[in-house]
TIMI-2910 file (N, C-alpha, C, CB; in pm, 1 decimal, decimal comma, always signed):
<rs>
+----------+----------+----------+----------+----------+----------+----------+----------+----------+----------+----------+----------+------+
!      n_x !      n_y !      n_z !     ca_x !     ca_y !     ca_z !      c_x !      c_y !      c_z !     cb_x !     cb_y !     cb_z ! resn !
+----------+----------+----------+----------+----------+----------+----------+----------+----------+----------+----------+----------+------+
! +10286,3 !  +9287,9 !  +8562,9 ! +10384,8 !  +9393,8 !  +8569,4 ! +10524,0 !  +9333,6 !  +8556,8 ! +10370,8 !  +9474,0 !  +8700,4 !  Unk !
! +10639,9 !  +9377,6 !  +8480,8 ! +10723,6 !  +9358,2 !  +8463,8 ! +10844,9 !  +9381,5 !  +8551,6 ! +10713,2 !  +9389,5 !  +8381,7 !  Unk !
! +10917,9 !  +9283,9 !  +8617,1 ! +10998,1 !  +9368,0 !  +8700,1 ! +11098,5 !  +9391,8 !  +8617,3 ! +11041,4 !  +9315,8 !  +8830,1 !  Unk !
! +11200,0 !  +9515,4 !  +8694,9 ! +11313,4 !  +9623,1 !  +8626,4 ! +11448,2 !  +9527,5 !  +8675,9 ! +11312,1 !  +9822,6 !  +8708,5 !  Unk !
! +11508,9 !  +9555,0 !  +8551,5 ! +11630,2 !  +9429,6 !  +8479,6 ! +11734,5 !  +9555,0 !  +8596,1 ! +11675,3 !  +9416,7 !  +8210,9 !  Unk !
! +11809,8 !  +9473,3 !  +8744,9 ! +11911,7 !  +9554,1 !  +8776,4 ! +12075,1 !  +9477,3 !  +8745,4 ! +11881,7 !  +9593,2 !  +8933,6 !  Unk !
! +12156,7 !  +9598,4 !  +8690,7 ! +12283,3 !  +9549,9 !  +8664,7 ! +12345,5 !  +9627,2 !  +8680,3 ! +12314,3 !  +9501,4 !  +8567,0 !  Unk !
! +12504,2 !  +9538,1 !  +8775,0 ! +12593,4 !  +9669,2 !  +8882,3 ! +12668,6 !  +9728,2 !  +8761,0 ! +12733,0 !  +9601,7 !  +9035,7 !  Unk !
! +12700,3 !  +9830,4 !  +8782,8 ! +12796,2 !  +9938,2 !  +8769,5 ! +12979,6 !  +9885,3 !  +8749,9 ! +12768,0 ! +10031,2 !  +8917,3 !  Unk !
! +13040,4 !  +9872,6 !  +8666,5 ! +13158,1 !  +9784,6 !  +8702,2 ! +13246,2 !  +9874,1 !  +8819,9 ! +13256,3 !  +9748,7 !  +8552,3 !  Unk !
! +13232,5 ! +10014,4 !  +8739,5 ! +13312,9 ! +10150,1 !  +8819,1 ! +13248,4 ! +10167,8 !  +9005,0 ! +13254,8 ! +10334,6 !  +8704,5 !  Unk !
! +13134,1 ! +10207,5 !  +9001,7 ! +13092,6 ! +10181,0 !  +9148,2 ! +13054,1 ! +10115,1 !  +9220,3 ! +13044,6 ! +10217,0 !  +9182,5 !  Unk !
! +13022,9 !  +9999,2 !  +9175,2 ! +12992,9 !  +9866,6 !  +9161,4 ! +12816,5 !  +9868,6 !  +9264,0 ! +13150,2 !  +9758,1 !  +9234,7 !  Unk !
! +12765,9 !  +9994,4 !  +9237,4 ! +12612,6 !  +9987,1 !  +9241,0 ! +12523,0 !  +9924,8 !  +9162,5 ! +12569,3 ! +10088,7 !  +9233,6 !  Unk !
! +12412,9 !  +9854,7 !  +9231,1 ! +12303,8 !  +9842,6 !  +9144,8 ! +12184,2 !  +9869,0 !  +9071,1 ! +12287,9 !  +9808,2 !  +9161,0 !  Unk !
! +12160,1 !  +9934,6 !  +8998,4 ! +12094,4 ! +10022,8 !  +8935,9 ! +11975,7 !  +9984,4 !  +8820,5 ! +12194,4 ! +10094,7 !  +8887,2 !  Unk !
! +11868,9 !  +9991,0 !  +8759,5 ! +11828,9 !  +9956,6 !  +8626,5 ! +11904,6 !  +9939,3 !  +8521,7 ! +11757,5 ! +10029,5 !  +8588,4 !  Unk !
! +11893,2 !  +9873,0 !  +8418,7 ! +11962,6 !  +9807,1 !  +8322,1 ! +11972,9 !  +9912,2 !  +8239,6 ! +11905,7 !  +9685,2 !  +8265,3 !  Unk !
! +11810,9 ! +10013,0 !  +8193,7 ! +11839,2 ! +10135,2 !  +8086,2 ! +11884,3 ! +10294,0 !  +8129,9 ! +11700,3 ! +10154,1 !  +8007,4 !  Unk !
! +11976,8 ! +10293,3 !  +8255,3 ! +12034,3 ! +10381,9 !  +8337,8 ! +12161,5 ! +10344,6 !  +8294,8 ! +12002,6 ! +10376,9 !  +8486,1 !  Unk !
! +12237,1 ! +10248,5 !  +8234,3 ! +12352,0 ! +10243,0 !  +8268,8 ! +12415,3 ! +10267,8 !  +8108,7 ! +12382,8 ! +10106,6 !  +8356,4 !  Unk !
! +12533,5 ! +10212,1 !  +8064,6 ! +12577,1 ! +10212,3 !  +7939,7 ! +12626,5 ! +10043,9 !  +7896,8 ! +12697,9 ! +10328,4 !  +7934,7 !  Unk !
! +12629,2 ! +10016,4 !  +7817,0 ! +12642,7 !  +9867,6 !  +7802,0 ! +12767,9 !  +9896,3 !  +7728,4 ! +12516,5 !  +9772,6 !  +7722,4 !  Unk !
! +12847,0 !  +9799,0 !  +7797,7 ! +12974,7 !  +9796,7 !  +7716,0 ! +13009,8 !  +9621,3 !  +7677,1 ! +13111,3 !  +9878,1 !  +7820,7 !  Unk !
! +13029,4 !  +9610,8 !  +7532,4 ! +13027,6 !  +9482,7 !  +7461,5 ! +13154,8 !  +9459,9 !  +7412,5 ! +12930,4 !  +9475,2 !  +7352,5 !  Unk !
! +13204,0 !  +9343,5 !  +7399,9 ! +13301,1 !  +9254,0 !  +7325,8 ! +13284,0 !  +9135,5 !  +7231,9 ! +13367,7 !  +9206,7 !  +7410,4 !  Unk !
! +13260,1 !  +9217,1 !  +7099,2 ! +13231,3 !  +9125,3 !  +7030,5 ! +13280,7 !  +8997,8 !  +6972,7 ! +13208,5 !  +9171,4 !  +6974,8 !  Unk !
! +13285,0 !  +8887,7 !  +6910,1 ! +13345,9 !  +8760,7 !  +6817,5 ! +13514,0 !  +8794,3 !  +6811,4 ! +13266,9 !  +8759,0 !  +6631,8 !  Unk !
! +13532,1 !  +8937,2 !  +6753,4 ! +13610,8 !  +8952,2 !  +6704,1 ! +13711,1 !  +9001,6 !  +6819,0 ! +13577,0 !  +9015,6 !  +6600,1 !  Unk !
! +13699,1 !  +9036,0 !  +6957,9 ! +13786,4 !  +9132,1 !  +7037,4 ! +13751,8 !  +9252,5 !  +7024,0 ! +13918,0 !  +9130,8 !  +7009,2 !  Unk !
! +13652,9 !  +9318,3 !  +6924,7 ! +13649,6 !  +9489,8 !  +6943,2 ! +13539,7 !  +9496,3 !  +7073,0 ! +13578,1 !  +9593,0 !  +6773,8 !  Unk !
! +13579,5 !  +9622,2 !  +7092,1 ! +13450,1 !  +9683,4 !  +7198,1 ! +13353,1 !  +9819,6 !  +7127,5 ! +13538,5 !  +9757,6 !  +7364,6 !  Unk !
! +13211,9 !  +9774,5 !  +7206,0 ! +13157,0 !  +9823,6 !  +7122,0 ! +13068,0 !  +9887,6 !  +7227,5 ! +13112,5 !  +9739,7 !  +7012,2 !  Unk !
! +13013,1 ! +10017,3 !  +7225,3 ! +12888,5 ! +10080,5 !  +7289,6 ! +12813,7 ! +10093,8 !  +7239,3 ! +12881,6 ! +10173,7 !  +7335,4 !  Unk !
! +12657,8 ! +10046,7 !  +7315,7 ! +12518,0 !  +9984,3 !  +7337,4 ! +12495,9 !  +9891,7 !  +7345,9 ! +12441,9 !  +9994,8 !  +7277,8 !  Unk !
! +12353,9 !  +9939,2 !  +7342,2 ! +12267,7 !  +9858,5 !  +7447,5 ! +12185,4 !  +9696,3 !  +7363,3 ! +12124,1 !  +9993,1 !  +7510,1 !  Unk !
! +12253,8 !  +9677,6 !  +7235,6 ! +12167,2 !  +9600,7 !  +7147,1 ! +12244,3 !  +9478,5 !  +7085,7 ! +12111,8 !  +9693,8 !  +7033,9 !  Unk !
! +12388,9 !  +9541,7 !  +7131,4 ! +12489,2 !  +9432,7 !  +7086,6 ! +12477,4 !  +9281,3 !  +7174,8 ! +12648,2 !  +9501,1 !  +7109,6 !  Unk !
! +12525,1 !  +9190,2 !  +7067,8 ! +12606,4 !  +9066,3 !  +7087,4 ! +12735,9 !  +9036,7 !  +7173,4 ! +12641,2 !  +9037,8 !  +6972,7 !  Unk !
! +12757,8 !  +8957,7 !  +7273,1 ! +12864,3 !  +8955,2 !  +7340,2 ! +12867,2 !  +8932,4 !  +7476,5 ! +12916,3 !  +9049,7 !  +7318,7 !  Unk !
! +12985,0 !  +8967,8 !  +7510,2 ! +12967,6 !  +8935,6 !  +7659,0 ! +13028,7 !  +9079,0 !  +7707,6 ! +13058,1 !  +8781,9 !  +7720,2 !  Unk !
! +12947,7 !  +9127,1 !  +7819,1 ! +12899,8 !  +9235,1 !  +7829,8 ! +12917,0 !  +9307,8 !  +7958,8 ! +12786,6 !  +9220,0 !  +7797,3 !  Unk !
! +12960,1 !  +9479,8 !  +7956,9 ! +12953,6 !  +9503,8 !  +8117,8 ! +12888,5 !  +9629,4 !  +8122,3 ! +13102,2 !  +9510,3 !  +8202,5 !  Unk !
! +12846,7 !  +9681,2 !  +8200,9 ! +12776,3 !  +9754,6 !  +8260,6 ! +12827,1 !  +9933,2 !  +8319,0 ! +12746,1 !  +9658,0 !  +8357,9 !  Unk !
! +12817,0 ! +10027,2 !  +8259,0 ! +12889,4 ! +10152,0 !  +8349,2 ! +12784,2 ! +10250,7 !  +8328,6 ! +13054,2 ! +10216,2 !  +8293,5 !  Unk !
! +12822,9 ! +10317,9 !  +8472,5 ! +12724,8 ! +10485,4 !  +8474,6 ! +12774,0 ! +10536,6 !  +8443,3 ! +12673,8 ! +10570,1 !  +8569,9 !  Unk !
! +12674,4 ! +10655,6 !  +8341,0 ! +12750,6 ! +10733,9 !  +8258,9 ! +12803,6 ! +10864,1 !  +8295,6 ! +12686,1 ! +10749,5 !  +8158,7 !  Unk !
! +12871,7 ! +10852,9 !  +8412,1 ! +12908,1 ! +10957,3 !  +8461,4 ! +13107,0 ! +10936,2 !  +8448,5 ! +12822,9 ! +10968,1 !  +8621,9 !  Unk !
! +13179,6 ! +10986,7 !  +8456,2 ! +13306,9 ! +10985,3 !  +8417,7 ! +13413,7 ! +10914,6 !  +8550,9 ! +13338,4 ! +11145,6 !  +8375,4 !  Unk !
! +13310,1 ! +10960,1 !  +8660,1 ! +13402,0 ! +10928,1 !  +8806,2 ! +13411,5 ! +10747,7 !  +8786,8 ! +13291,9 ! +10988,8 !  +8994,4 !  Unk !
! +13232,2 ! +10679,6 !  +8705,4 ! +13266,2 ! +10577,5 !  +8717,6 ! +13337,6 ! +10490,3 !  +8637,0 ! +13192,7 ! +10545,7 !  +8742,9 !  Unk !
! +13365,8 ! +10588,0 !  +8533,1 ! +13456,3 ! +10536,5 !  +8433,0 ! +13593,7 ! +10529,0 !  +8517,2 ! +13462,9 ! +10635,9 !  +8293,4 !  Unk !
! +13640,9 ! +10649,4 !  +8572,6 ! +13777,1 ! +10639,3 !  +8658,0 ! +13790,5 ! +10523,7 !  +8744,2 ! +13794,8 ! +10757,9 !  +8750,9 !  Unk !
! +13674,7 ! +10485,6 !  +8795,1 ! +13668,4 ! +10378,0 !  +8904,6 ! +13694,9 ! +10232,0 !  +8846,1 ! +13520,7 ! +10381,0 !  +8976,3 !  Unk !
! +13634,1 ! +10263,5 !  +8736,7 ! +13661,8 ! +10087,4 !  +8701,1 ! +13801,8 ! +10113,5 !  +8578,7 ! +13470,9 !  +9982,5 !  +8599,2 !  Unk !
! +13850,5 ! +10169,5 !  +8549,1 ! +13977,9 ! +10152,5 !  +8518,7 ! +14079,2 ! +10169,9 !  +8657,1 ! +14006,2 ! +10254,2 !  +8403,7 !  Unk !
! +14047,1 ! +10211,6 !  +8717,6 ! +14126,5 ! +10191,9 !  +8844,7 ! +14161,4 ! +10056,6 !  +8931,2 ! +14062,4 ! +10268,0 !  +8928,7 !  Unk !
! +14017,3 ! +10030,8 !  +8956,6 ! +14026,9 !  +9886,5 !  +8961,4 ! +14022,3 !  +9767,8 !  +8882,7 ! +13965,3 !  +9864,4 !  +9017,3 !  Unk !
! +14048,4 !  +9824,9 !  +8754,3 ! +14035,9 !  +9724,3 !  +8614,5 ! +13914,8 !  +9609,8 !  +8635,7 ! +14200,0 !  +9628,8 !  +8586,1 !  Unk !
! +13804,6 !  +9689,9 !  +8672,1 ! +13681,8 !  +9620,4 !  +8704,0 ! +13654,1 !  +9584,2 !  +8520,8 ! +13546,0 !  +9736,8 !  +8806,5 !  Unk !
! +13624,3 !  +9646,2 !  +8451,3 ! +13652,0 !  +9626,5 !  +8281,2 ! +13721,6 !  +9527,5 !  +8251,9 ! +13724,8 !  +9733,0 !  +8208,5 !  Unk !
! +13859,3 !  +9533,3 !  +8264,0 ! +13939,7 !  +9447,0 !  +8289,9 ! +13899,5 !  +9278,4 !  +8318,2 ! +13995,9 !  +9508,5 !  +8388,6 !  Unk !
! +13874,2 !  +9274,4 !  +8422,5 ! +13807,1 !  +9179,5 !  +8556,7 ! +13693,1 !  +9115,2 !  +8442,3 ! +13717,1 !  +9294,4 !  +8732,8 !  Unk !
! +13591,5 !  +9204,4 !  +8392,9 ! +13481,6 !  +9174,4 !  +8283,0 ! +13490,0 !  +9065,4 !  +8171,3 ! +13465,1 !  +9293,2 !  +8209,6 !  Unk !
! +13590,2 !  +9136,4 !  +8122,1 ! +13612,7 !  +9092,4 !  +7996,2 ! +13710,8 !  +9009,5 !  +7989,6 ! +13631,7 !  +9183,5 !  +7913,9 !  Unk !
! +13777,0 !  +8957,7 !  +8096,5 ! +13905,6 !  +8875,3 !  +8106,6 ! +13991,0 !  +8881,6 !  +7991,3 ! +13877,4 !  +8733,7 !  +8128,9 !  Unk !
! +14057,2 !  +9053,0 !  +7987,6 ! +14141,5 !  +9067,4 !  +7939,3 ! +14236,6 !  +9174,9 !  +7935,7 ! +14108,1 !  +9042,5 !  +7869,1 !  Unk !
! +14308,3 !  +9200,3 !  +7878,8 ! +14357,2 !  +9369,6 !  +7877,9 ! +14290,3 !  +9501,4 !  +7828,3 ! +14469,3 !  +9380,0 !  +7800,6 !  Unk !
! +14292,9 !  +9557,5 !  +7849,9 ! +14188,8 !  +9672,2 !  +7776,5 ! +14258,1 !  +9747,4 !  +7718,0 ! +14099,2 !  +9761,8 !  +7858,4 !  Unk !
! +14295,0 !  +9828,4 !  +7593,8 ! +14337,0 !  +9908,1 !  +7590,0 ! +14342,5 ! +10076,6 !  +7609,7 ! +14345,1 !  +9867,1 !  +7538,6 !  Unk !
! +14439,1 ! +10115,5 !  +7616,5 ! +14414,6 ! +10285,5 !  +7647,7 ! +14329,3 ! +10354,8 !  +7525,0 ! +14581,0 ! +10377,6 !  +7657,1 !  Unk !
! +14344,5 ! +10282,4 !  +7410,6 ! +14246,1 ! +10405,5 !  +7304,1 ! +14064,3 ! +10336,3 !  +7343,6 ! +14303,1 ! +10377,4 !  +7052,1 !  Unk !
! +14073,0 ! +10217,3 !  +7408,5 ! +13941,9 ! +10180,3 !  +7449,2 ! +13895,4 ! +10257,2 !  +7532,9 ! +13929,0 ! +10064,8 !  +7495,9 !  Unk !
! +13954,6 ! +10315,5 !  +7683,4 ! +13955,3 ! +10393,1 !  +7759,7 ! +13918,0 ! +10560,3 !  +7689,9 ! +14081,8 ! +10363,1 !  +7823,1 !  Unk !
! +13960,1 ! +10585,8 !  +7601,6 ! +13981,5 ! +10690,1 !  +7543,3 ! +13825,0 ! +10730,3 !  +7469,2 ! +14109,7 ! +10665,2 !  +7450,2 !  Unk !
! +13761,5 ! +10599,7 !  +7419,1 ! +13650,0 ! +10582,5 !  +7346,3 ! +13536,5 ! +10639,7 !  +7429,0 ! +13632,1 ! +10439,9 !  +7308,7 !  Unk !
! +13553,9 ! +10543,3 !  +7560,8 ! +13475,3 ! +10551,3 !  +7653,0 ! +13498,4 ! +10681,3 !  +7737,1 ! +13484,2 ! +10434,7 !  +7720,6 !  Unk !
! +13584,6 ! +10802,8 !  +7743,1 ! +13625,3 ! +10921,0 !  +7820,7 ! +13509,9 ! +10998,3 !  +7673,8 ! +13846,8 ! +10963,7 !  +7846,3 !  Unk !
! +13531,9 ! +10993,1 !  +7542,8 ! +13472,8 ! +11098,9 !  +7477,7 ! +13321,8 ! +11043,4 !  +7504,4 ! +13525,5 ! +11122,5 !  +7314,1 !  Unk !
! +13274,6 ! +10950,6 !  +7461,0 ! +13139,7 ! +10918,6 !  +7456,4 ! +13074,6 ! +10963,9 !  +7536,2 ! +13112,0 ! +10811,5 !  +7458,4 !  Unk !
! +13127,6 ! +10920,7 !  +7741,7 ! +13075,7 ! +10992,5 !  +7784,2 ! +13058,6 ! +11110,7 !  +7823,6 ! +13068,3 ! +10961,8 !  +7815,7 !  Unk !
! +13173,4 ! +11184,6 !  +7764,5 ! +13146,8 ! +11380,2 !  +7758,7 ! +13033,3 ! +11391,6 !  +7657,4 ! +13308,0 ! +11497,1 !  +7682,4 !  Unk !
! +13051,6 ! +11292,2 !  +7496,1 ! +12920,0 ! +11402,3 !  +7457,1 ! +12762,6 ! +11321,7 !  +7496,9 ! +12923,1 ! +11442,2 !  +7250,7 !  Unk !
! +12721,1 ! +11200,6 !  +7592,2 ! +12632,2 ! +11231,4 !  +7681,4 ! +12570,0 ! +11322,5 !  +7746,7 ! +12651,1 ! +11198,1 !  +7732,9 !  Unk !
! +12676,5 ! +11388,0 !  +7821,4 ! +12656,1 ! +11518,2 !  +7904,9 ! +12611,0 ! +11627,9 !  +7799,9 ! +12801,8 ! +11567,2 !  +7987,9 !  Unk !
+----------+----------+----------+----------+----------+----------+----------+----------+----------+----------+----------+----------+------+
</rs>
């Protein structure tokens, strides 16, 4: 039996299953990219919006990716996860 891959939440910083969450990537180049299949170095959010607020709040993203994030990145990640829902 396989055990279940857990990885925290950057926004609530819960721990959860790996295919519960959203994978957020930074590729070669500096872009960011959503899913679950990419290359990079990589963070973790529930796809719920509060935890999106949470980790731009605490620039847990930020903290991730050891770098600045930008607001249209933020912006990417506010639509995506509305059309989830």
């Amino acid at each position: 039996m396989k055990a279940k891959q857990l990885r925290r939440c950057v926004g609530c910083k819960e721990s959860k299953p790996q295919y519960s969450l959203i994978r957020l990537a930074k590729d070669i180049n500096g872009h960011f990219n959503i899913g679950q299949k990419l290359d990079g170095r990589g963070a973790y959010l529930c796809p719920a919006e509060s935890c999106m607020a949470k980790a731009k709040k605490s620039k847990g993203l930020e903290r991730s990716f050891k770098r600045t994030i930008p607001a249209e990145a933020y912006e990417l990640l506010t639509n995506t996860l509305a059309s989830k829902d």
